[in-house]
mmCIF file of the N, C-alpha and C atoms, coordinates in Angstrom:
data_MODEL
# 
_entry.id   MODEL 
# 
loop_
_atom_site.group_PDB 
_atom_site.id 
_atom_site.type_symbol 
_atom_site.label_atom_id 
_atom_site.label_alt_id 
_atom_site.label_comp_id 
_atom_site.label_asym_id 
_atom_site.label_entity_id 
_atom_site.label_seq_id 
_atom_site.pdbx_PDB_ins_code 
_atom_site.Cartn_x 
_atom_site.Cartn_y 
_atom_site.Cartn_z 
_atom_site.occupancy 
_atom_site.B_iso_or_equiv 
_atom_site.pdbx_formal_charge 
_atom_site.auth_seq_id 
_atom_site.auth_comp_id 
_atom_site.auth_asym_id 
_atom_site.auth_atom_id 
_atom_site.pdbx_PDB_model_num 
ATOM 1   N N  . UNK A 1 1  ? 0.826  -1.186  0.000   1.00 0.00 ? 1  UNK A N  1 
ATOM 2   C CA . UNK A 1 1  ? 0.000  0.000   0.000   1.00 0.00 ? 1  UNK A CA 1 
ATOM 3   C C  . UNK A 1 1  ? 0.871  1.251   0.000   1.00 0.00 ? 1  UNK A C  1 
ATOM 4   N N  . UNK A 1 2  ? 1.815  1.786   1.207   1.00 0.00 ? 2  UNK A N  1 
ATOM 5   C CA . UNK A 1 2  ? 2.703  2.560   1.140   1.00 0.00 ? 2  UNK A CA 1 
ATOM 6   C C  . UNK A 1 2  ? 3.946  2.482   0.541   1.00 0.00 ? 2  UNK A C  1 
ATOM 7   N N  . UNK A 1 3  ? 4.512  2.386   -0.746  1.00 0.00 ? 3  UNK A N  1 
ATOM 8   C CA . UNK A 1 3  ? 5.626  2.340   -1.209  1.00 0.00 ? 3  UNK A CA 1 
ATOM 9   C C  . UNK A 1 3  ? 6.920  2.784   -0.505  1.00 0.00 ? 3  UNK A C  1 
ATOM 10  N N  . UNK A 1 4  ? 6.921  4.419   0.007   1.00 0.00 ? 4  UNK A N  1 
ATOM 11  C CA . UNK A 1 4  ? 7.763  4.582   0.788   1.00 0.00 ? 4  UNK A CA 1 
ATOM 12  C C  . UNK A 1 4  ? 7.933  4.053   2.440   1.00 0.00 ? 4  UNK A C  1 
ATOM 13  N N  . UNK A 1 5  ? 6.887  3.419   2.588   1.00 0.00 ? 5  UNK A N  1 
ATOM 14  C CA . UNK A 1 5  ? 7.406  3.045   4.107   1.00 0.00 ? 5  UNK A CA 1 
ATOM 15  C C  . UNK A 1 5  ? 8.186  1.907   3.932   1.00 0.00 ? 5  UNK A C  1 
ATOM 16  N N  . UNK A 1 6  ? 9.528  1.669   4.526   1.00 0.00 ? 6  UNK A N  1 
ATOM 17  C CA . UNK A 1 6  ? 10.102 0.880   4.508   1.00 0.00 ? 6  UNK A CA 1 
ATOM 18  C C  . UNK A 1 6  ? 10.250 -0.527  5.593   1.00 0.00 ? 6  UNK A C  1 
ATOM 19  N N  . UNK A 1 7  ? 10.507 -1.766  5.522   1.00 0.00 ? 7  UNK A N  1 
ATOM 20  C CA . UNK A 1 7  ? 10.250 -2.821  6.742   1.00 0.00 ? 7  UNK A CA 1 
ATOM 21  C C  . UNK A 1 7  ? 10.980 -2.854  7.373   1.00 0.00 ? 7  UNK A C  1 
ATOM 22  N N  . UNK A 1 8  ? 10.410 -2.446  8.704   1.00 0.00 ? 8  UNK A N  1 
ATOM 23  C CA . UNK A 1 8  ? 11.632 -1.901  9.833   1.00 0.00 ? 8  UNK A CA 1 
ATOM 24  C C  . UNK A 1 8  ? 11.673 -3.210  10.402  1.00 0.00 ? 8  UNK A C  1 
ATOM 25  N N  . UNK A 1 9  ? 11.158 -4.678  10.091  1.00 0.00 ? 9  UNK A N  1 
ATOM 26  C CA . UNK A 1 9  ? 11.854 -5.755  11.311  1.00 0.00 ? 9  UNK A CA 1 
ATOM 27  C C  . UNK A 1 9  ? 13.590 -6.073  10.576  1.00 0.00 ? 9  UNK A C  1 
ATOM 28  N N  . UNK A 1 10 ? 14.083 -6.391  11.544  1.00 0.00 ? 10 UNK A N  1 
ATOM 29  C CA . UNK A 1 10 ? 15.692 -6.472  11.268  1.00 0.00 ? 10 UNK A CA 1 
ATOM 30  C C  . UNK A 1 10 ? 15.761 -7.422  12.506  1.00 0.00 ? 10 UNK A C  1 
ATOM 31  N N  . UNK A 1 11 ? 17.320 -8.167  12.075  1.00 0.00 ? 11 UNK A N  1 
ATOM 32  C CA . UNK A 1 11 ? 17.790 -9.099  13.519  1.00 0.00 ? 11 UNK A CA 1 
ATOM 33  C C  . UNK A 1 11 ? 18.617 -8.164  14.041  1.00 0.00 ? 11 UNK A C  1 
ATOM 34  N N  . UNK A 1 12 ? 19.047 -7.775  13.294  1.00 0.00 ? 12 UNK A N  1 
ATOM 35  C CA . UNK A 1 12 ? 20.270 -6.638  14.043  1.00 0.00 ? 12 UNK A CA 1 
ATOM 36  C C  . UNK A 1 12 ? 20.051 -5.579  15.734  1.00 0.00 ? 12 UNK A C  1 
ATOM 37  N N  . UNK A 1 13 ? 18.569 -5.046  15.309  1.00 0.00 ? 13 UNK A N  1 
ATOM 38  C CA . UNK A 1 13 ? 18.581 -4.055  16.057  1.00 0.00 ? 13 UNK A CA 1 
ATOM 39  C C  . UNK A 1 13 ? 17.301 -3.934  15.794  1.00 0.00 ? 13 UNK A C  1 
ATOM 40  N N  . UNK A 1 14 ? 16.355 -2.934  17.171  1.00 0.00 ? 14 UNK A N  1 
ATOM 41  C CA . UNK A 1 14 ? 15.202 -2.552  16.733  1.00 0.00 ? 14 UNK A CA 1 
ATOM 42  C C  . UNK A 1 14 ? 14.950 -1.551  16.263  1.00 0.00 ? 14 UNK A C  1 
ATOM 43  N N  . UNK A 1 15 ? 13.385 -1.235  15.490  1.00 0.00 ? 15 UNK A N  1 
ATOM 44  C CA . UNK A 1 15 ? 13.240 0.045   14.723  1.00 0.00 ? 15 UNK A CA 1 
ATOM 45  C C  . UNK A 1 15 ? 13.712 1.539   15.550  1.00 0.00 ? 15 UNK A C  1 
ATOM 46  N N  . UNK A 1 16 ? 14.083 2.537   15.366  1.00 0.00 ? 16 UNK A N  1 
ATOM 47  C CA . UNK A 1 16 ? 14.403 3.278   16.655  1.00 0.00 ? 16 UNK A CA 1 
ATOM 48  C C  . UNK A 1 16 ? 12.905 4.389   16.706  1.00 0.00 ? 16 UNK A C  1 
ATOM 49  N N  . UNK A 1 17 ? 12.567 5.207   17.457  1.00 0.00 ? 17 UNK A N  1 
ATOM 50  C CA . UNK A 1 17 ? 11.535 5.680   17.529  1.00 0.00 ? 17 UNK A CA 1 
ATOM 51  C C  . UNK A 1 17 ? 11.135 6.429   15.947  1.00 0.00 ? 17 UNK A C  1 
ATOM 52  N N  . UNK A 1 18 ? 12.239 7.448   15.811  1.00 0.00 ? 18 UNK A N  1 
ATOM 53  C CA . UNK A 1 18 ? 12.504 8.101   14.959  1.00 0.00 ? 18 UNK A CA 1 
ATOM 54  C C  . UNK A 1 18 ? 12.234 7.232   13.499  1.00 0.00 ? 18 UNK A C  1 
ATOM 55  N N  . UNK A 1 19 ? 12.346 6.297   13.344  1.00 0.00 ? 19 UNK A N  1 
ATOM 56  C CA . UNK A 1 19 ? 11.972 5.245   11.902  1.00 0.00 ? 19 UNK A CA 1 
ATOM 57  C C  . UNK A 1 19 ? 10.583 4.986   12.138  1.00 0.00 ? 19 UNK A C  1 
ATOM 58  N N  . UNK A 1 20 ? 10.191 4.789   13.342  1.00 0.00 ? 20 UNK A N  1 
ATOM 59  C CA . UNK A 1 20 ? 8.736  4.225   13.755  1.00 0.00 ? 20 UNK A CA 1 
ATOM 60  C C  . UNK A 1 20 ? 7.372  5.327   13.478  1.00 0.00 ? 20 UNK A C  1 
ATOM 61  N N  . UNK A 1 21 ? 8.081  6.604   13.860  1.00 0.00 ? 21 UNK A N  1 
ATOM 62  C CA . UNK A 1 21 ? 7.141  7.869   13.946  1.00 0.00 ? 21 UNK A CA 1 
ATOM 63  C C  . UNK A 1 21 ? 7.307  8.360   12.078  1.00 0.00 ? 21 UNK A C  1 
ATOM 64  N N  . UNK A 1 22 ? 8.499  8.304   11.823  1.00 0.00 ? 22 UNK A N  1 
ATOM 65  C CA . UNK A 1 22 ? 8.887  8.657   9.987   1.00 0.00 ? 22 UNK A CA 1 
ATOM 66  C C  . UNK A 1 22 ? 7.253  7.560   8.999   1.00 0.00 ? 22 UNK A C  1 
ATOM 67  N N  . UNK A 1 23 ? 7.350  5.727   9.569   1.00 0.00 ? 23 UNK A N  1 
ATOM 68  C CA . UNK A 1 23 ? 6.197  4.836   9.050   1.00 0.00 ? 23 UNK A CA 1 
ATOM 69  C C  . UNK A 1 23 ? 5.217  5.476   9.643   1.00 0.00 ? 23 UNK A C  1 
ATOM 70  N N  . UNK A 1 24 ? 5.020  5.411   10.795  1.00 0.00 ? 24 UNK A N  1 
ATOM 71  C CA . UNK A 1 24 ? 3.531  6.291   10.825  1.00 0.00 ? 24 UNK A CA 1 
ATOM 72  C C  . UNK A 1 24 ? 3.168  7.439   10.216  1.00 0.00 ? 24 UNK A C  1 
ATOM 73  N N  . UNK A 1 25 ? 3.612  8.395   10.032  1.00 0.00 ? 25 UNK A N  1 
ATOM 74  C CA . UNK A 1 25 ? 3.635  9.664   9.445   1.00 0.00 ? 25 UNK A CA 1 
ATOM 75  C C  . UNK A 1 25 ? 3.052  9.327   7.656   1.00 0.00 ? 25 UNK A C  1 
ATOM 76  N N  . UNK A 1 26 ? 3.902  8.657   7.227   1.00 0.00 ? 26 UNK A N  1 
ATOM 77  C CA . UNK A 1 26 ? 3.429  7.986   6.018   1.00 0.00 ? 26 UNK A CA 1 
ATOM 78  C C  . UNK A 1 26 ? 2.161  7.564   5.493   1.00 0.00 ? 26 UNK A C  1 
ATOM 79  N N  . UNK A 1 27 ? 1.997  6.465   6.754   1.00 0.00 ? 27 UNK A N  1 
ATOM 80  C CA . UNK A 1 27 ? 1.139  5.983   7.088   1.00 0.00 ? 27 UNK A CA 1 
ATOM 81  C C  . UNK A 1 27 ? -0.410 6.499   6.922   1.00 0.00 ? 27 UNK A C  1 
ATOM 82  N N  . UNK A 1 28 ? 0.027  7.267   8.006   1.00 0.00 ? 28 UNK A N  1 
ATOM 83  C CA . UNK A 1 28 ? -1.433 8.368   8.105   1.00 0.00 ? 28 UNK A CA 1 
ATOM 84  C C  . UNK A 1 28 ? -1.587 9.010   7.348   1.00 0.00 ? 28 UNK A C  1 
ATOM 85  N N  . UNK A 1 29 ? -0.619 9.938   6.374   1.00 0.00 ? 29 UNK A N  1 
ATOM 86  C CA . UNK A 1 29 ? -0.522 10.734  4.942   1.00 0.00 ? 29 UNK A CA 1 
ATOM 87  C C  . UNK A 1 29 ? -1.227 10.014  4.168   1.00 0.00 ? 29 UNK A C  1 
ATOM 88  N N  . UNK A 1 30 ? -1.197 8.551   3.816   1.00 0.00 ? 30 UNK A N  1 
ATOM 89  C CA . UNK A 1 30 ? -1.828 7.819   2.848   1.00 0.00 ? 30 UNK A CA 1 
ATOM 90  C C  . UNK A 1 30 ? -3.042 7.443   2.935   1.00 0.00 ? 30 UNK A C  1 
ATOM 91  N N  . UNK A 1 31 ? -3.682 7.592   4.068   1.00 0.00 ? 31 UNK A N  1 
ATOM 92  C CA . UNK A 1 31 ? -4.522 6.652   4.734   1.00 0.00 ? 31 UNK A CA 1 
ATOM 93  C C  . UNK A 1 31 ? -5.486 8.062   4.513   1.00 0.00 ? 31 UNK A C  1 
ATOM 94  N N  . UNK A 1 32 ? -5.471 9.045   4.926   1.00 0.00 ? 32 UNK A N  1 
ATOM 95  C CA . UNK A 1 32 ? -6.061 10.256  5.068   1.00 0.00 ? 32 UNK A CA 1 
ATOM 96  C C  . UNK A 1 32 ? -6.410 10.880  3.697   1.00 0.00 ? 32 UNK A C  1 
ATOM 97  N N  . UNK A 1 33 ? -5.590 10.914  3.307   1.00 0.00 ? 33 UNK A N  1 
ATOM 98  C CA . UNK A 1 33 ? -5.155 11.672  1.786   1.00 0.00 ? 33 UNK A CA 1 
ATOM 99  C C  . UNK A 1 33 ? -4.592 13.162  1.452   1.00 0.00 ? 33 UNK A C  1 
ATOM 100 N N  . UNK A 1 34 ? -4.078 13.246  3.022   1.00 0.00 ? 34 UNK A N  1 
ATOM 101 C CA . UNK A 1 34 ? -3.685 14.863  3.636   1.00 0.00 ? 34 UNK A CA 1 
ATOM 102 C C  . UNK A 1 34 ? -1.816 14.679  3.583   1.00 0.00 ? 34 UNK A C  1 
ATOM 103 N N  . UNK A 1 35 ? -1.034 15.221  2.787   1.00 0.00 ? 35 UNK A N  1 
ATOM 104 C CA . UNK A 1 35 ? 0.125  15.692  3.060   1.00 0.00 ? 35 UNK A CA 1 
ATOM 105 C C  . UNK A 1 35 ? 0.636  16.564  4.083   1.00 0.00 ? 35 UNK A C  1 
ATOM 106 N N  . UNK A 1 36 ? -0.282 17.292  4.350   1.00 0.00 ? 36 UNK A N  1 
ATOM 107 C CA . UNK A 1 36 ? 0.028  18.275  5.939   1.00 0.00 ? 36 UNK A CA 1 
ATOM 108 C C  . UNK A 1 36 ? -1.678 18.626  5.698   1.00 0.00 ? 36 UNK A C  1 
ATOM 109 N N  . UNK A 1 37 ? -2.020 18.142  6.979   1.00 0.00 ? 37 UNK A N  1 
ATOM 110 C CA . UNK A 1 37 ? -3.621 18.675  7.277   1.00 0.00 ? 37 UNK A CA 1 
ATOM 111 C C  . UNK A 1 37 ? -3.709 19.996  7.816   1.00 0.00 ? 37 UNK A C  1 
ATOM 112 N N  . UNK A 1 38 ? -5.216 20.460  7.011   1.00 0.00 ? 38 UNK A N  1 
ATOM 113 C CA . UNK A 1 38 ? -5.665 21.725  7.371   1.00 0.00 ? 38 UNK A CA 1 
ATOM 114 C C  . UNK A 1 38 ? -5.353 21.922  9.228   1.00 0.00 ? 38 UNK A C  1 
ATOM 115 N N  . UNK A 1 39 ? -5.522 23.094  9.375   1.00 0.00 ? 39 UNK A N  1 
ATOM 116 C CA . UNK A 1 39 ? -5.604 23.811  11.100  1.00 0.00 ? 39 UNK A CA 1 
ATOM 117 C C  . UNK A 1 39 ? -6.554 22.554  11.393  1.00 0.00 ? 39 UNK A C  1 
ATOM 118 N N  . UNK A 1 40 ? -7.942 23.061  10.677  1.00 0.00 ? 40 UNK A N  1 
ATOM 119 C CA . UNK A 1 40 ? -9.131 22.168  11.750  1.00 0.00 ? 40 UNK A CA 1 
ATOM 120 C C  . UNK A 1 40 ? -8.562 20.726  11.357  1.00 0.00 ? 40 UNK A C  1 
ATOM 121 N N  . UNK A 1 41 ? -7.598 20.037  10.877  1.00 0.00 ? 41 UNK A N  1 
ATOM 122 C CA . UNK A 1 41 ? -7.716 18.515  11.161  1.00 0.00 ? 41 UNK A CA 1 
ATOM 123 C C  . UNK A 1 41 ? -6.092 18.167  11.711  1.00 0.00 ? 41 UNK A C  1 
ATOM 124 N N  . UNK A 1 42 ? -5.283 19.138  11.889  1.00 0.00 ? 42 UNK A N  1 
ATOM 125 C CA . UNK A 1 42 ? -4.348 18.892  12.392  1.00 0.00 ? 42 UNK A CA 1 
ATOM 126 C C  . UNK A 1 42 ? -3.878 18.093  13.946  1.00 0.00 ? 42 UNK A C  1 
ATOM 127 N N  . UNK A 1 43 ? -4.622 18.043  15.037  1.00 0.00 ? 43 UNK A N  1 
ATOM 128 C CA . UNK A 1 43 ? -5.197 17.378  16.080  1.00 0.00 ? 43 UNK A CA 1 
ATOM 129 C C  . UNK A 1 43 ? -5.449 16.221  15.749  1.00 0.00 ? 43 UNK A C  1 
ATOM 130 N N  . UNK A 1 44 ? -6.459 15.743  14.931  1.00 0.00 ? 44 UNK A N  1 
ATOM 131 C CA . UNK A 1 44 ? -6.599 14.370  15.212  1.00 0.00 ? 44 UNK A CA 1 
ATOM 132 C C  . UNK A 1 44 ? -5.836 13.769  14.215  1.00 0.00 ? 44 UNK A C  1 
ATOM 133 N N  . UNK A 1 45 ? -4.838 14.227  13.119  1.00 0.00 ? 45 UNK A N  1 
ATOM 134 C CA . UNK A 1 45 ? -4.064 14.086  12.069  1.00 0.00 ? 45 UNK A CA 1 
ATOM 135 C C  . UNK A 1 45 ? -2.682 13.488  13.388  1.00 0.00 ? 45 UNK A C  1 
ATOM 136 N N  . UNK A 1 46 ? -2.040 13.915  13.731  1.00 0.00 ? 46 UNK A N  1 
ATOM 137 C CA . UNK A 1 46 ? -1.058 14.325  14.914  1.00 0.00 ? 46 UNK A CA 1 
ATOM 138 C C  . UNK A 1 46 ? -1.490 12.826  15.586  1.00 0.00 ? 46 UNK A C  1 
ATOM 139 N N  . UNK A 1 47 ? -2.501 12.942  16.473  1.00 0.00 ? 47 UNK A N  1 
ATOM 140 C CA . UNK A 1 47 ? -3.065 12.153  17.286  1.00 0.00 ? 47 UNK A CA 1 
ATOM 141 C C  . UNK A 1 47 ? -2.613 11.152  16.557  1.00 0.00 ? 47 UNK A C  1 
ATOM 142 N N  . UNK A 1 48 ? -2.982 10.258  15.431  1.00 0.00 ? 48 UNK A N  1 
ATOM 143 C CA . UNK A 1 48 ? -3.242 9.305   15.021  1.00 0.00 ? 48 UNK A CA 1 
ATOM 144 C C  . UNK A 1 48 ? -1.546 9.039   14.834  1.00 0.00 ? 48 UNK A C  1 
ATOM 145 N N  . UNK A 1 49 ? -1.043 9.901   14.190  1.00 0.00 ? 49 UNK A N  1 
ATOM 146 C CA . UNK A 1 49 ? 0.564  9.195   14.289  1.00 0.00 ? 49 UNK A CA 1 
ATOM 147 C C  . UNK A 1 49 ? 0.999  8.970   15.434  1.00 0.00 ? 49 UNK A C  1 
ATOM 148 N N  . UNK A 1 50 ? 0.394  9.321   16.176  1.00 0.00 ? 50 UNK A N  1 
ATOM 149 C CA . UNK A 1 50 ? 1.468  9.210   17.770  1.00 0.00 ? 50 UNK A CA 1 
ATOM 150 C C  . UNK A 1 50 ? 1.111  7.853   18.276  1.00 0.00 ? 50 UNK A C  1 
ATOM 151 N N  . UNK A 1 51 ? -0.183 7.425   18.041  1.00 0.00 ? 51 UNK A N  1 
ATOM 152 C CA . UNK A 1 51 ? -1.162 6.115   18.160  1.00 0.00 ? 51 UNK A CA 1 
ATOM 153 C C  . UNK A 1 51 ? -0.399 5.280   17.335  1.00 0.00 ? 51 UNK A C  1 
ATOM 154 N N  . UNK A 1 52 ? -0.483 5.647   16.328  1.00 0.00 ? 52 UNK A N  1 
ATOM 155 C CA . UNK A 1 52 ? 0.325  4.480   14.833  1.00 0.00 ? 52 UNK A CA 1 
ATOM 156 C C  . UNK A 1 52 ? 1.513  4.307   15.590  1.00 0.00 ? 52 UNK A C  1 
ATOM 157 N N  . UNK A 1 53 ? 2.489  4.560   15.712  1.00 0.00 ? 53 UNK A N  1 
ATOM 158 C CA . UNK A 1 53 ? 3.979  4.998   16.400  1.00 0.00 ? 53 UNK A CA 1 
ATOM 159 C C  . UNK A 1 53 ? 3.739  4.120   17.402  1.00 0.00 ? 53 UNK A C  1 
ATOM 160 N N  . UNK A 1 54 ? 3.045  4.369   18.855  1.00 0.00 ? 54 UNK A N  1 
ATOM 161 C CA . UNK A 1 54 ? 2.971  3.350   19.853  1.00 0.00 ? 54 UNK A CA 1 
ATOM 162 C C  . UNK A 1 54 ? 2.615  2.343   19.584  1.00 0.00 ? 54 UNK A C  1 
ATOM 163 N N  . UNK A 1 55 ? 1.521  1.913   18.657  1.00 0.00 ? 55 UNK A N  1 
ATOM 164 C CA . UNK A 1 55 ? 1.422  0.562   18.742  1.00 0.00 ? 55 UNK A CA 1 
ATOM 165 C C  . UNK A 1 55 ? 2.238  -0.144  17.517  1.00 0.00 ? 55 UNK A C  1 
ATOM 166 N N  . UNK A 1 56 ? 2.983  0.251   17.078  1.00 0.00 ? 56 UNK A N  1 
ATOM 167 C CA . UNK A 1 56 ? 3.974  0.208   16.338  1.00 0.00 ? 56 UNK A CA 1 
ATOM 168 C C  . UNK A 1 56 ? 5.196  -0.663  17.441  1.00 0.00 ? 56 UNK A C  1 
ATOM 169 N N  . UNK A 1 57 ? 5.849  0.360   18.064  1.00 0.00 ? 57 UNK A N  1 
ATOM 170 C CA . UNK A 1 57 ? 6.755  0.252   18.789  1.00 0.00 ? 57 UNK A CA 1 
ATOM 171 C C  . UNK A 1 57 ? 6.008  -1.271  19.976  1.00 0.00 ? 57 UNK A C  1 
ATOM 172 N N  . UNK A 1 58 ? 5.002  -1.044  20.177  1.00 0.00 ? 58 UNK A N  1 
ATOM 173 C CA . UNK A 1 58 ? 4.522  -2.543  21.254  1.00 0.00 ? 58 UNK A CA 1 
ATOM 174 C C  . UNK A 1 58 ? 4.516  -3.745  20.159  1.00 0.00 ? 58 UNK A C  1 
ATOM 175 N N  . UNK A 1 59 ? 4.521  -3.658  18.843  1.00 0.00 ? 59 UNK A N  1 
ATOM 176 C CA . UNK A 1 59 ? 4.883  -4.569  17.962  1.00 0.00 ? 59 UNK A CA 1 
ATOM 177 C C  . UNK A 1 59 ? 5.806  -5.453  17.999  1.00 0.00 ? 59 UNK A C  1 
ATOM 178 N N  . UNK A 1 60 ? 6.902  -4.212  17.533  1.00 0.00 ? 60 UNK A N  1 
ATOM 179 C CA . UNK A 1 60 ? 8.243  -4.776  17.729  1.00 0.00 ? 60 UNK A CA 1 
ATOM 180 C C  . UNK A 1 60 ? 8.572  -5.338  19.032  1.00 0.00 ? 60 UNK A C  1 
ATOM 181 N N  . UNK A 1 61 ? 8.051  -4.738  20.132  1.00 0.00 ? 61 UNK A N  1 
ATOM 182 C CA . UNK A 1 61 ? 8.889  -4.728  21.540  1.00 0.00 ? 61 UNK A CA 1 
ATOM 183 C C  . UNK A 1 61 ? 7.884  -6.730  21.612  1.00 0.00 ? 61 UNK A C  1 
ATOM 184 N N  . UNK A 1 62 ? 6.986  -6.865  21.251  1.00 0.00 ? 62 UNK A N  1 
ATOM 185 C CA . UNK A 1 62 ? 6.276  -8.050  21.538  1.00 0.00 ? 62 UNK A CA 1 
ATOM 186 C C  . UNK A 1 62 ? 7.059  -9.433  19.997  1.00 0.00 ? 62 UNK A C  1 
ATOM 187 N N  . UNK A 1 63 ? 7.113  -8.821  19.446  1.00 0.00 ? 63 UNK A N  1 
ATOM 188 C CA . UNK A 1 63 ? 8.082  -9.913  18.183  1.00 0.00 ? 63 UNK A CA 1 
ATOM 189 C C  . UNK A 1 63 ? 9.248  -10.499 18.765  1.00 0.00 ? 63 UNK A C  1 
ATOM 190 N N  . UNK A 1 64 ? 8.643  -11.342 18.428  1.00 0.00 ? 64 UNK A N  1 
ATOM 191 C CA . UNK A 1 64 ? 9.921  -13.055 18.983  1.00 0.00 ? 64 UNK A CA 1 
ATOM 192 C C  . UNK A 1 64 ? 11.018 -13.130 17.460  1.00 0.00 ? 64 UNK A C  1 
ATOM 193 N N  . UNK A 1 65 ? 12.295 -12.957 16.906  1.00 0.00 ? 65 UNK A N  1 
ATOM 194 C CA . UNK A 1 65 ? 12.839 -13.178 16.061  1.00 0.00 ? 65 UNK A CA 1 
ATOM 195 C C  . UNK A 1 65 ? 13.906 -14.480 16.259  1.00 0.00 ? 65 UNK A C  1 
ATOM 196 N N  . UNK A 1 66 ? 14.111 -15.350 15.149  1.00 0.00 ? 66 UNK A N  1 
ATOM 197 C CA . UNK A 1 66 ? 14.593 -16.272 15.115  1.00 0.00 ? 66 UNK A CA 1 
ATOM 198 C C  . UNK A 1 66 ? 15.843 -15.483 14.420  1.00 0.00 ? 66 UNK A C  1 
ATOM 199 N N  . UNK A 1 67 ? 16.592 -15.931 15.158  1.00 0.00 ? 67 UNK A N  1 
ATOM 200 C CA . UNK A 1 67 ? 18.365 -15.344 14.970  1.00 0.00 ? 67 UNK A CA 1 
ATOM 201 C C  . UNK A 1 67 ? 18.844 -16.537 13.484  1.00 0.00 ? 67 UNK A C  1 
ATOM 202 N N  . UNK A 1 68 ? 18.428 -17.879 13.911  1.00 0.00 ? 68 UNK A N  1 
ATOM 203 C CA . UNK A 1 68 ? 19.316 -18.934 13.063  1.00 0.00 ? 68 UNK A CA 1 
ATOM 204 C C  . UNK A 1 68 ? 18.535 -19.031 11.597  1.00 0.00 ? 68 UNK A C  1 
ATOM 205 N N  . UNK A 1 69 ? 19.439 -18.865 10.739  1.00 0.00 ? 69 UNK A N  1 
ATOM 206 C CA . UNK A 1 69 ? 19.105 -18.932 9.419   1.00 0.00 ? 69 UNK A CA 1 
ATOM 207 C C  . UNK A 1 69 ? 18.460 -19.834 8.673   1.00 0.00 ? 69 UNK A C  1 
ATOM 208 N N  . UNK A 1 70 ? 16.977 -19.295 7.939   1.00 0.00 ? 70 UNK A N  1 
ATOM 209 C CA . UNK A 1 70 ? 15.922 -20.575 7.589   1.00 0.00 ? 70 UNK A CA 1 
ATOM 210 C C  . UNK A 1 70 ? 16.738 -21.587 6.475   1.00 0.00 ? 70 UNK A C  1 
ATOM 211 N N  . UNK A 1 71 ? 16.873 -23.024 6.577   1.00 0.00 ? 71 UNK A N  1 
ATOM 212 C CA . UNK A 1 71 ? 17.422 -23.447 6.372   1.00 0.00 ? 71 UNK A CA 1 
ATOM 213 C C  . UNK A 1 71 ? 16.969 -24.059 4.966   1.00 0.00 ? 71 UNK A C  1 
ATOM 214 N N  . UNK A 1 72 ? 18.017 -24.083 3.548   1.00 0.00 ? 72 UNK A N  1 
ATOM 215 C CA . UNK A 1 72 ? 17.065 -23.951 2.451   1.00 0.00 ? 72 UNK A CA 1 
ATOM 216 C C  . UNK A 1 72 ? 18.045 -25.083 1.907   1.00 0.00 ? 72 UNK A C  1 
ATOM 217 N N  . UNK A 1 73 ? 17.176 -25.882 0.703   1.00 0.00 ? 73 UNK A N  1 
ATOM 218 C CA . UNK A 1 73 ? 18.160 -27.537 0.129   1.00 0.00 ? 73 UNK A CA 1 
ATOM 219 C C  . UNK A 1 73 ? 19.336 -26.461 -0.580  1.00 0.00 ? 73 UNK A C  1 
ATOM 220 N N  . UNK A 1 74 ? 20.172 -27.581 -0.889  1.00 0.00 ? 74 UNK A N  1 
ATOM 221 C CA . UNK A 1 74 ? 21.299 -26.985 -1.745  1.00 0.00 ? 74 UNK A CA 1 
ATOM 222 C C  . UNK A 1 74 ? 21.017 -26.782 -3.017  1.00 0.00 ? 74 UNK A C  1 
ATOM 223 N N  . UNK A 1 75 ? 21.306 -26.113 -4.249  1.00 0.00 ? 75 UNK A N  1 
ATOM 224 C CA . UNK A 1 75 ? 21.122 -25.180 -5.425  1.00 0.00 ? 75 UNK A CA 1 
ATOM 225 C C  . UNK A 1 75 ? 22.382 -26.471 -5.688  1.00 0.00 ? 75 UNK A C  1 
ATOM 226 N N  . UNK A 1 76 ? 21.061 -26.929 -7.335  1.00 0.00 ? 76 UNK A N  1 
ATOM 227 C CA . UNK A 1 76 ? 22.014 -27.979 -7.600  1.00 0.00 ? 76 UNK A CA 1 
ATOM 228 C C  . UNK A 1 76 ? 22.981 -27.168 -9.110  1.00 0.00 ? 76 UNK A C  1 
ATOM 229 N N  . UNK A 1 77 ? 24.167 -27.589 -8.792  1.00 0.00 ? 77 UNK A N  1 
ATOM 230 C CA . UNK A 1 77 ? 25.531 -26.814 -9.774  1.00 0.00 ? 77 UNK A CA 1 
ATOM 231 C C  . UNK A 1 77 ? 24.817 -27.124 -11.232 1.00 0.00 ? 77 UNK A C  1 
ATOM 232 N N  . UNK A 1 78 ? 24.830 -26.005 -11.677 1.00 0.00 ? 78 UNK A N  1 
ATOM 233 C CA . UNK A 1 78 ? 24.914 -25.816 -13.228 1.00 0.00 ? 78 UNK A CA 1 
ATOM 234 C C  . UNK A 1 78 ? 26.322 -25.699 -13.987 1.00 0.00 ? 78 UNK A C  1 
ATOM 235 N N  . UNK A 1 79 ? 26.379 -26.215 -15.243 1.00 0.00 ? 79 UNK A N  1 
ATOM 236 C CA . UNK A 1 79 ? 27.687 -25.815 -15.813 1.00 0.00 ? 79 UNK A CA 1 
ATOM 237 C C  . UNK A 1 79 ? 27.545 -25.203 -17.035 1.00 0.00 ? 79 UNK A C  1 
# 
């Protein structure tokens, strides 16, 4: 749906707030159809990223990741 939001799960490290609030922001831009909302919808425009963002972040913080690499048959040699 959002082209520019990018998939913040990684093994490395978690999303940091700042990546989390950037997808929401997106998020809600697309969802709305507002690039920067008028005065009167700026409030619940706002609101909703900060919502997107937290339950965002309880996402990640609740995701179980498997560290060991899914294990795939061997790629039989071509010549």
């Amino acid at each position: 749906m959002c082209r520019s939001i990018k998939t913040l799960r990684r093994l490395e490290s978690a999303p940091t707030d700042e990546e989390l609030n950037a997808a929401a922001l997106q998020f809600v831009r697309k969802l709305s159809g507002y690039r920067e909302p008028s005065a009167a919808n700026r409030d619940p425009f706002e609101r909703a990223v900060v919502e997107i963002a937290a339950a965002s972040r309880r996402l990640f913080d609740d995701l179980v990741f498997s560290t060991a690499p899914t294990p795939r048959p061997p790629r039989p040699r071509t010549r």
